[in-house]
C-alpha positions as CSV (number, residue, x, y, z in Angstrom):
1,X,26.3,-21.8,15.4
2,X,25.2,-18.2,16.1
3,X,24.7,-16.2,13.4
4,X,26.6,-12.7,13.0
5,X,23.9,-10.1,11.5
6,X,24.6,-6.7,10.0
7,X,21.8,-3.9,9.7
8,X,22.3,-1.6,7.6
9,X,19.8,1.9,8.3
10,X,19.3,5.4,6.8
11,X,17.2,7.2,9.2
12,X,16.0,6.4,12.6
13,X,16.8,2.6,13.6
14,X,13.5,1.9,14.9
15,X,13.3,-1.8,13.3
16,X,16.9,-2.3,13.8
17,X,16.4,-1.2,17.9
18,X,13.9,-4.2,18.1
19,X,16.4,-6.5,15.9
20,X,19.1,-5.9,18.7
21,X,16.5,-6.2,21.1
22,X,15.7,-9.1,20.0
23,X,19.3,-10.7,19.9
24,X,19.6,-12.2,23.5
25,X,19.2,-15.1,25.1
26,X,18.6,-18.2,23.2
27,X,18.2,-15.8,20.1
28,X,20.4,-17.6,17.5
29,X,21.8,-14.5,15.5
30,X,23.8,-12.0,17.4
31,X,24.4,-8.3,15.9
32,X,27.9,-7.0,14.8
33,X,27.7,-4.1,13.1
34,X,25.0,-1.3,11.9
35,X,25.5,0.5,8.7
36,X,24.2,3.8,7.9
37,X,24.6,5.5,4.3
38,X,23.9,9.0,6.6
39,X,26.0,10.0,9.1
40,X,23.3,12.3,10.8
41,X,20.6,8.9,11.1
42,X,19.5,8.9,14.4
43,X,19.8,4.8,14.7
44,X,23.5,5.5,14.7
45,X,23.6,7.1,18.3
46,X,20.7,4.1,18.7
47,X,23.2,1.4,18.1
48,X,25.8,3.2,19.8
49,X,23.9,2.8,22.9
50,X,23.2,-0.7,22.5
51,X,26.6,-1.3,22.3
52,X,26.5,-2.6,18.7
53,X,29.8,-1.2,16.4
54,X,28.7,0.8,13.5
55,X,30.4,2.2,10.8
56,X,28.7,5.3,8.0
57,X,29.5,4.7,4.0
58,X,27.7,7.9,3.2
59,X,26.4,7.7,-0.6
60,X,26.8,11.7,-0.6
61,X,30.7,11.1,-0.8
62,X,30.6,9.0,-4.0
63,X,28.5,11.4,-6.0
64,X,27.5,9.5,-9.3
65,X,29.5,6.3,-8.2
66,X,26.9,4.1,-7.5
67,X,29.6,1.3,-8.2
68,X,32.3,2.8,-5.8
69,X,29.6,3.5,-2.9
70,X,28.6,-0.3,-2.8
71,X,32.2,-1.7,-2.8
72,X,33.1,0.6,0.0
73,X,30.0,-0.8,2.0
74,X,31.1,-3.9,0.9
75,X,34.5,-3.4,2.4
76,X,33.1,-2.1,5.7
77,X,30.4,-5.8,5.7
78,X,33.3,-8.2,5.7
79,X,35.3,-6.7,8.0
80,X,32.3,-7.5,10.4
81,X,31.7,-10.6,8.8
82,X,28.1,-10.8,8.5
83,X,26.4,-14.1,8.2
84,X,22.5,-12.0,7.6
85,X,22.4,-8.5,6.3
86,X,18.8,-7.0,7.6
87,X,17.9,-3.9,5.5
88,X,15.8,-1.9,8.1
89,X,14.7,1.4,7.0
90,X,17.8,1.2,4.1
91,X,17.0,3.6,1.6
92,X,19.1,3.3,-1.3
93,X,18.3,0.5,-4.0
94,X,21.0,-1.9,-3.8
95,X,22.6,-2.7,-7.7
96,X,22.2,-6.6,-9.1
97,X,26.1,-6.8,-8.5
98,X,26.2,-6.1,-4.8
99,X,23.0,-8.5,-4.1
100,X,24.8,-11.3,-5.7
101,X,27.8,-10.9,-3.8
102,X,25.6,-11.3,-0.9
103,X,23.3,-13.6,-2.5
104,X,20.8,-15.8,0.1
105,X,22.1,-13.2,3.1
106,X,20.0,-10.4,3.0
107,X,16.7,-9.8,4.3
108,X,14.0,-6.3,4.6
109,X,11.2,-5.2,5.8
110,X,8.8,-2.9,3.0
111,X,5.7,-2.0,4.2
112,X,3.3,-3.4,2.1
113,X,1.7,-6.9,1.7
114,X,4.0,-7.2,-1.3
115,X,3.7,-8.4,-4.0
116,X,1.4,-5.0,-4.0
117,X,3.2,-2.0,-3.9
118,X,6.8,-2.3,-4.6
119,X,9.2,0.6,-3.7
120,X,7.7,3.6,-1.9
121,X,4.8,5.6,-0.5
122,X,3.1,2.2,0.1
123,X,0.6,4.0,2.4
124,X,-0.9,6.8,0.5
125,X,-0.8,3.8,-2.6
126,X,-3.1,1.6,-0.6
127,X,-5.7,4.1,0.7
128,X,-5.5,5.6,-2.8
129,X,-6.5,1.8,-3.9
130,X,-9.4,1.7,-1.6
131,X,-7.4,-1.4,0.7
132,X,-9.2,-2.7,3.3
133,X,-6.6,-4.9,4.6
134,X,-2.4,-3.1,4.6
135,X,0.3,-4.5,6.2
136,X,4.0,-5.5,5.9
137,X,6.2,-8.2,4.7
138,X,10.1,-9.8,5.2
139,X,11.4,-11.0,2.4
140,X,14.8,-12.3,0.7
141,X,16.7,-9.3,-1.4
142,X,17.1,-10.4,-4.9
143,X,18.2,-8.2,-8.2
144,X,14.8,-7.0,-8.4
145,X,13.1,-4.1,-6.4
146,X,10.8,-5.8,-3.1
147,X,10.4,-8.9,-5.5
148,X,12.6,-11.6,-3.5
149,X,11.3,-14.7,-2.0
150,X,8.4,-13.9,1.1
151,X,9.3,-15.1,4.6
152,X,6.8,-13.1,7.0
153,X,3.8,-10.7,6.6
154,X,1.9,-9.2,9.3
155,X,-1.8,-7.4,8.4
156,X,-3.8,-4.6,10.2
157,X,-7.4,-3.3,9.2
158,X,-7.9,-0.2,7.0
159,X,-10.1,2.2,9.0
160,X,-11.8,4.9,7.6
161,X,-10.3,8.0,8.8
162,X,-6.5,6.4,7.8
163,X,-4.3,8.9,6.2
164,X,-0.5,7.6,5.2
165,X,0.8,9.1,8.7
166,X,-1.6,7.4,11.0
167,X,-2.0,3.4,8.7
168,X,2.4,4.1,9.1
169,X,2.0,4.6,13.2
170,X,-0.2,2.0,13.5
171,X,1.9,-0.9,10.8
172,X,5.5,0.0,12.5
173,X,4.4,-1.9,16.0
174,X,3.6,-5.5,13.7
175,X,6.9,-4.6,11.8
176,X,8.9,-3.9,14.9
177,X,7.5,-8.3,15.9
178,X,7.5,-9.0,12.3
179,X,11.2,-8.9,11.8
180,X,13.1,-10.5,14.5
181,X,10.7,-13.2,14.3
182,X,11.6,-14.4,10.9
183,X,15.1,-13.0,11.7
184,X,15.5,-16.2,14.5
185,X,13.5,-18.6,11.6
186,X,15.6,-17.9,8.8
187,X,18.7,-17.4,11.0
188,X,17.8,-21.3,12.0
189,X,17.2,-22.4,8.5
190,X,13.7,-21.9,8.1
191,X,12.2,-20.1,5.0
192,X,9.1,-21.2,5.5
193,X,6.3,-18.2,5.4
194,X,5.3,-16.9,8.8
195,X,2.1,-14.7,8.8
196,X,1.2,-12.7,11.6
């Protein structure tokens, strides 16, 4: 059976572009909705013209509701039904409540070679650490913050002259084949760790 996926975005879409991409063909998951918590996110005219509903819970219009934000996202996800929820470029941490309503369904993409540097500015963390190796992994979304089970990492070299702009540029092109990769496995039952 073909699996229904929603992504939910904050800015602009570029994983969730080669998700839908991705969704033809023999591809076993199909996209029904994108979900942006900003109205302005440039994915949202993305998705648009991929034909791919969306829908914008904006967190600005629940100011200090945390609670009320999530169940009003959670009120716009079952109406499409999702059977994955792909976090691509999300950037709000998601409360222990609205995980386990979800629980086993949702998937992201952080760019690090977690378990190393959880939450953000992953980059400038690893060149400050003296990495030789960065990269990017898919995991499951549990409670805790980019600690869920790993499905799918992809490495690159550390070069010399990296800063956090140019190690980003040159990690989003094994994110953007990193993600609909384990997407298909896990959509097909497989959790098994991919590597890339």
């Amino acid at each position: 059976m073909t699996k229904r996926v929603a992504i939910l975005i904050s800015g602009s879409g570029s994983n969730m572009v080669s998700l839908v991409a991705a969704m033809t063909g023999d591809f076993p998951a199909r996209p029904v909705l994108v979900l942006s918590n900003k109205a302005e996110a440039a994915g949202l005219r993305k998705a648009e013209a991929l034909g791919v509903p969306t829908v914008t819970v904006a967190h600005r219009d629940y100011p200090n509701d945390k609670p009320a934000f999530e169940r009003a996202m959670h009120h716009a996800l079952l109406a499409a039904q999702p059977d994955v929820i792909c976090l691509a470029g999300f950037m709000r941490v998601l409360s222990a409540e609205f995980v386990s309503a979800w629980s086993g369904k949702i998937l992201n993409i952080h760019p690090s070679l977690l378990p190393k540097y959880k939450g953000l500015n992953t980059h400038a963390r690893a060149l400050a650490a003296g990495d030789t190796v960065h990269g990017c992994t898919v995991h499951e979304v549990t409670a805790d913050l980019d600690d869920g089970p790993i499905l799918g990492q992809a490495s690159i070299d550390v070069r010399d002259n990296d800063t956090p702009e140019t190690l980003a540029a040159r990690l989003l092109p094994y994110e953007h084949e990193l993600y609909p990769r384990v997407l298909r496995r896990f959509a097909d039952g497989d959790r098994t760790l991919m590597m890339l």
